[in-house]
N, C-alpha and C positions, 0 to 999 in steps of 0.2 A: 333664548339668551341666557347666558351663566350667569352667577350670581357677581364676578365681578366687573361683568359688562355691564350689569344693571346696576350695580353700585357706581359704577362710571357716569354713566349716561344719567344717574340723578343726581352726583355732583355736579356734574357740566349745566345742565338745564335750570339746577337751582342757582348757581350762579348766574349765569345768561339771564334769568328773571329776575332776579331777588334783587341784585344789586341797583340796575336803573329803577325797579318798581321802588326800591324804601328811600332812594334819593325821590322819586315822583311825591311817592307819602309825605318826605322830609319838606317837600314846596310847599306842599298843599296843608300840608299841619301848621307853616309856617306863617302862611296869610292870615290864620287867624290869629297867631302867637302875635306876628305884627299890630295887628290890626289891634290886640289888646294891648300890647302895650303901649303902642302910640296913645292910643283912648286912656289906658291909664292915668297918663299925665293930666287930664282933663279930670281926675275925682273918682271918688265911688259913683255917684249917680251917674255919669258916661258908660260907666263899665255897667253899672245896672241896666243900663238904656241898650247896649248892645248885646246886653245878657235879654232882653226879651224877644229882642226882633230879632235873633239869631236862634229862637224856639220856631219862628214860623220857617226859618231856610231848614233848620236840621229836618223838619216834617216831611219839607218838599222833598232836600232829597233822598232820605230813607224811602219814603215814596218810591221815587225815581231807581233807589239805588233795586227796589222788587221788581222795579222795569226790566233792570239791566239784568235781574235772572236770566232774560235771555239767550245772554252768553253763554250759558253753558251750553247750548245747542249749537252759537253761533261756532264755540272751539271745539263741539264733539264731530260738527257738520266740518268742520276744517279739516279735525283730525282724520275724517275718512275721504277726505278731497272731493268732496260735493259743494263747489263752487256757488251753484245755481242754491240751494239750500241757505247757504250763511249769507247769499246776498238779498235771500228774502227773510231772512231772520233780521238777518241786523236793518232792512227798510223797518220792518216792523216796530223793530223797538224803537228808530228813530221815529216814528208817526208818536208811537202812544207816548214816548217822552215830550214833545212837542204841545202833545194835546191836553196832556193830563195837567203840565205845566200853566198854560192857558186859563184853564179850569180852576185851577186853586191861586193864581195869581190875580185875577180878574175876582175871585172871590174876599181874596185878600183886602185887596184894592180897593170894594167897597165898603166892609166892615173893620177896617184898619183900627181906626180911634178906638175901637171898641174892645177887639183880642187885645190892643198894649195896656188898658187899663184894666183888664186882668190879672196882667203881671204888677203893672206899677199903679201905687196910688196920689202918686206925685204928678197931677195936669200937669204943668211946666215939663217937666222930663215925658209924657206921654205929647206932648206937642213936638218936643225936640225928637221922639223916637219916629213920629208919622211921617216927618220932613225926610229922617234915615231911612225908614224901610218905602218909602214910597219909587227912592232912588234904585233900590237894591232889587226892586220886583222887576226892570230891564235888565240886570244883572240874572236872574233866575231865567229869566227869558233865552237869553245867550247862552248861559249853564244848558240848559236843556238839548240844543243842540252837538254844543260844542264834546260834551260829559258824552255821548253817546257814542259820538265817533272815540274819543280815549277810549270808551269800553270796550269795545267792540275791537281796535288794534291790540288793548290789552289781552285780550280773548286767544287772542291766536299768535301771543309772544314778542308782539310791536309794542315795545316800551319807550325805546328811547326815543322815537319821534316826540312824545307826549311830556316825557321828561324833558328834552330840551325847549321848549315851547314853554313850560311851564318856568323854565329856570328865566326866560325873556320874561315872561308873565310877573312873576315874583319882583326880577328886578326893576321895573316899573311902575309894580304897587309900593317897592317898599320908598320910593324918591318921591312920589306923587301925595301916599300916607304923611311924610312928613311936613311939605310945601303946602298940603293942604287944609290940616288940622291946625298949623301954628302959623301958617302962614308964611312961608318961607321961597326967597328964590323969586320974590318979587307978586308973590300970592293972595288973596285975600283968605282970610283965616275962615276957615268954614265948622269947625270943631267937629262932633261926631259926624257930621254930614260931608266932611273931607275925607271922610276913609270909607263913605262909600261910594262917592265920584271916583275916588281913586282905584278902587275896584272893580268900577263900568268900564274904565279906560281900558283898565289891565284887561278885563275878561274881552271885552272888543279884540285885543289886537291877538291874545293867545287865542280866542278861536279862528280869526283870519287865519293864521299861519298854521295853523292845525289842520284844516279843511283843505289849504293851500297844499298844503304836503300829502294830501291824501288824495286828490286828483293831480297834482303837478306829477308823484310818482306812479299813477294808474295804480294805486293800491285795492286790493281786492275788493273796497267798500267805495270806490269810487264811481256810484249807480248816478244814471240819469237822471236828473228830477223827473223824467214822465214816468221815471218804472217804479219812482220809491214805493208808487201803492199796486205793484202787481202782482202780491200777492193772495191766492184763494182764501177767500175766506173761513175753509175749512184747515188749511196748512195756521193760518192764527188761531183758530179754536184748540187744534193740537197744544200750541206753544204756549195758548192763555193758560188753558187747562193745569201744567206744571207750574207757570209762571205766578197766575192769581194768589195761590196760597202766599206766596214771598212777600207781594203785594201789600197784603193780609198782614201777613208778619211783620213787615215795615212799617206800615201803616198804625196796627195797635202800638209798634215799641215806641213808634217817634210820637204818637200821641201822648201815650204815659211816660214819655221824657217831658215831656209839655207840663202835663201835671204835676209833674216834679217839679219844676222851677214854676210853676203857680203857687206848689206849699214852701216851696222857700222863698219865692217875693213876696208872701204871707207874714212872714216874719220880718221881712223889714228889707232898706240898701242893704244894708251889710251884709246878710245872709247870701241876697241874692249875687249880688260880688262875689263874696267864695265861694259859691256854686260855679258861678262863672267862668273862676281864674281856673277852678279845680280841673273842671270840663274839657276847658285850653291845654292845660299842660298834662291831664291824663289821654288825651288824643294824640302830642308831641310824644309822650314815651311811647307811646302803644305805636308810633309810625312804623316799628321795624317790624312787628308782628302782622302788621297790614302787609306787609310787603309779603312774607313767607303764607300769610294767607292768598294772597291772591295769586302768588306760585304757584301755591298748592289746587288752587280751583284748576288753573292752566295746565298743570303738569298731570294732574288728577283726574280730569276731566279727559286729556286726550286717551289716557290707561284704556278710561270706561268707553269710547267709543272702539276697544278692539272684544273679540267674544266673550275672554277672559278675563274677569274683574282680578285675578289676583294680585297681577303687581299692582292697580289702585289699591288694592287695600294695601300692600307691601309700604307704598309711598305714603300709604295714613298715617301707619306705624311712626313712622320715619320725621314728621313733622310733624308729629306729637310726641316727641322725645326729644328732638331740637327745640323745640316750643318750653319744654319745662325747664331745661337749661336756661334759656336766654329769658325766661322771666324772673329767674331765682334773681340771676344777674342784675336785669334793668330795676328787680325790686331794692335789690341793696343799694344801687343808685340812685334811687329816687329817696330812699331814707338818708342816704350822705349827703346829697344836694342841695334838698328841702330850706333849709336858712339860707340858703344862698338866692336858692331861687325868690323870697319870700323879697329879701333887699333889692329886688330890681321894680317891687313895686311901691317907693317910696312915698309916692305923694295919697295914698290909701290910707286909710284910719288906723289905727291901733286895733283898733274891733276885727278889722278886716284882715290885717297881717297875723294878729296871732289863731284865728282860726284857721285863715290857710294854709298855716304852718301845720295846725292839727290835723287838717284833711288830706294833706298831701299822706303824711304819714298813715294815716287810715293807709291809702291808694296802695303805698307800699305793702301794705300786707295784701293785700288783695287781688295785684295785679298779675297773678299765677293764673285765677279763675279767670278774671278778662282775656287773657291771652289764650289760653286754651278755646274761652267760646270763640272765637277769633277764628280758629283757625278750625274747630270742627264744623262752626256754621257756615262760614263764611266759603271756606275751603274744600272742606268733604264733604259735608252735606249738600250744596248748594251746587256743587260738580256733579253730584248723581240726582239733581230735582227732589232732594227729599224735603221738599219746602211744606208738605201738608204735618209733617213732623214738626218742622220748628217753627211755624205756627202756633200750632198745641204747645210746645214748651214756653212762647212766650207771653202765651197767654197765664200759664200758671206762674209762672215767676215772677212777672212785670205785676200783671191784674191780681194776682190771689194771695199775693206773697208779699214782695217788696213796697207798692203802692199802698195798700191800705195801713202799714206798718208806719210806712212816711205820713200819711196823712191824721193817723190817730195819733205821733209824736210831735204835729204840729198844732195840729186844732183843738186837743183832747189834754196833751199831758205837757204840753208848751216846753218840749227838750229842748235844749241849746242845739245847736248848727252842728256839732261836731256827732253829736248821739242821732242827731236824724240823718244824718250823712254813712255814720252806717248802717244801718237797717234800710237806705238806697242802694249800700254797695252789698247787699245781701241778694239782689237780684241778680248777679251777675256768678254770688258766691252759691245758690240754690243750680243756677242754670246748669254751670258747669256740675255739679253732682249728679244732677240728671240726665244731662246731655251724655257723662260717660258711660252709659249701657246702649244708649243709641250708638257710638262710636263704636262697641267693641262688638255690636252687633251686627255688623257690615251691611245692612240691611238700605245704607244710604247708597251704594255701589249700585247704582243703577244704569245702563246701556239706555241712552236718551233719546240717539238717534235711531237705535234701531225701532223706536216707537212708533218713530212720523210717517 
């Protein structure tokens, strides 16, 4: 192929993805954007209360999201049109997402009272959180299914099924969110516990129509319930084998995001609110980089299932040069925006508006490194199974770096909000320094399928 067929063929592809994936991202960033600001109206302690029980979903699905490493097989297995392969890859993952779910929900479920008052030390607001997250663990129940079939069409370039579905999704939650919390439309008012009813309803009918569209069109993941589990058990040792470490990796990062918002509901509502809002609307910018990340895994991924890793590396290059651009960019936006955004949350303290006005601005300077890890973990790395790698990075970053830094700024030397916010956002700023000698070592380019 010439160089500008291959410049062709990776514009084309990256649009084909990019565009319905950062709209996907745009829905899905947006439920929770909603979801805060509805609660907002209801005080700092609502938003503190949705700031804890949304420490145990981020867990699950970081968890979950090492499950779904196993897309890179399920799109290396596509890419070389082994059918029988990616329909025993993607059963796979849908078992262990079902299971593992189960497992930490059910664990949830009993020690409930107990994880929210770790976050919060206001009984009253930990009574009103076990009433929310009690609702929301049927809601993880549904995720676990529903999240797997999205990965899995996302895997092999089926976006807009999931996109559209999600746009139904969205619009459901966001009329439900409001009739529910204030009571509206003939409703009894339910406060934080109306935006997670509203969210059981929504997730209900987006997975209906998701699973609907994936046998109604015989899409390639449309397996029999008798065969989901026919696969050997030595073809899943294969898949755990690369997959575990991600596991791993998900698993230590969304714990030591845990402990981070432990040392900031340490220091009080207020803290833990703009931790919160920060978390919200640094995930809303970051939506378009998710998008070109997970292009990049797509388009990346199918490179390395041919002999030749060259054009994957070619394409690394490539979306790590789009990458530094479009963060230079979102960063200056997010520094002009910042007051504006800070006024939409009016009924919040003084305490709580002017340091989230300070942290946004932190984000802004920062938000080069987050986007880069983005797109090399998420995208390169994770296309070529180099998951025993970034494991090891997040262990030093998260655990040896960032976390003890937060936690001696909070118990030790009693900083304000705004100084312990960075030396959290140092974790992201360490990774990417590290992470680029992994990058330029091509050493993630790894041929996945030709393993199994």
């Amino acid at each position: 192929m010439s160089s500008s067929e291959s410049h062709t063929e990776f514009r084309q592809n990256l649009i084909k993805l990019v565009i319905p994936t950062v709209l996907q991202m745009l829905i899905g960033n947006s439920f929770s954007l909603v979801n805060t600001l509805m609660v907002g109206g209801l005080g700092d302690t609502a938003i503190a209360v949705v700031a804890a029980v949304g420490q145990i979903g981020f867990i699950l699905s970081m968890i979950l999201s090492g499950v779904y490493g196993i897309t890179a097989f399920i799109t290396q297995f596509h890419g070389k049109g082994d059918r029988a392969s990616t329909q025993k890859a993607f059963s796979l993952m849908l078992t262990s997402s079902i299971g593992i779910t189960l497992v930490l929900a059910g664990a949830v479920c009993v020690f409930r009272h107990g994880i929210l008052t770790a976050f919060i030390n206001d009984e009253e607001a930990v009574a009103y959180g076990v009433h929310y997250l009690t609702i929301l663990l049927a809601v993880y129940l549904i995720h676990s299914v529903k999240d797997a079939f999205g990965q899995a069409l996302g895997s092999i370039g089926l976006v807009t099924p999931t996109l559209i579905v999600g746009i139904i999704s969205m619009s459901v939650n966001v009329i439900l969110d409001y009739a529910l919390i204030y009571g509206k439309f003939g409703f009894p008012a339910y406060g934080v516990e109306g935006a997670a009813y509203a969210t059981l309803v929504s997730s209900v009918i987006s997975s209906v129509a998701l699973i609907g569209y994936v046998y109604a069109r015989k899409a390639v993941f449309n397996i029999p319930f008798k065969s989901l589990f026919s696969f050997k058990l030595s073809f899943a040792r294969s898949l755990y084998r690369t997959t575990m470490p991600l596991v791993l990796h998900e698993g230590l990062w969304s714990v030591g995001n845990m402990l981070y918002a432990v040392a900031f509901g340490y220091m009080g509502v207020t803290a833990l609110a703009t931790f919160q809002l920060s978390r919200t609307f640094n995930g809303y910018f970051m939506m378009g980089i998710f998008g070109f990340a997970y292009a990049a895994k797509v388009m990346i991924g199918q490179k390395l299932s041919h002999e030749d890793p060259s054009e994957a590396i070619l394409y690394g290059r490539k979306f790590t040069k789009i990458t530094v651009v479009i963060a230079l960019l979102v960063s200056a936006a997010v520094a002009v925006s910042s007051p504006f955004i800070v006024k939409l949350f009016g009924n919040t303290s003084e305490e709580v508006k002017t340091a989230f006005g300070h942290v946004m601005l932190i984000q802004s300077l920062v938000l080069t490194a987050y986007f880069l890890n983005n797109v090399w973990i998420v995208g390169l790395f994770r296309a070529g199974g180099d998951n025993v790698y970034t494991m090891k990075l997040i262990l030093v970053t998260t655990w040896f770096i960032s976390l003890p830094l937060v936690f001696a700024g909070v118990y030790l030397f009693h900083w304000p909000v705004e100084w312990v916010y960075v030396v959290f956002a140092l974790e992201e700023v360490s990774k990417a320094c590290i992470g680029f000698f992994r990058y330029r070592s091509n050493k993630w380019a790894k041929n996945l399928a030709q393993s199994i």
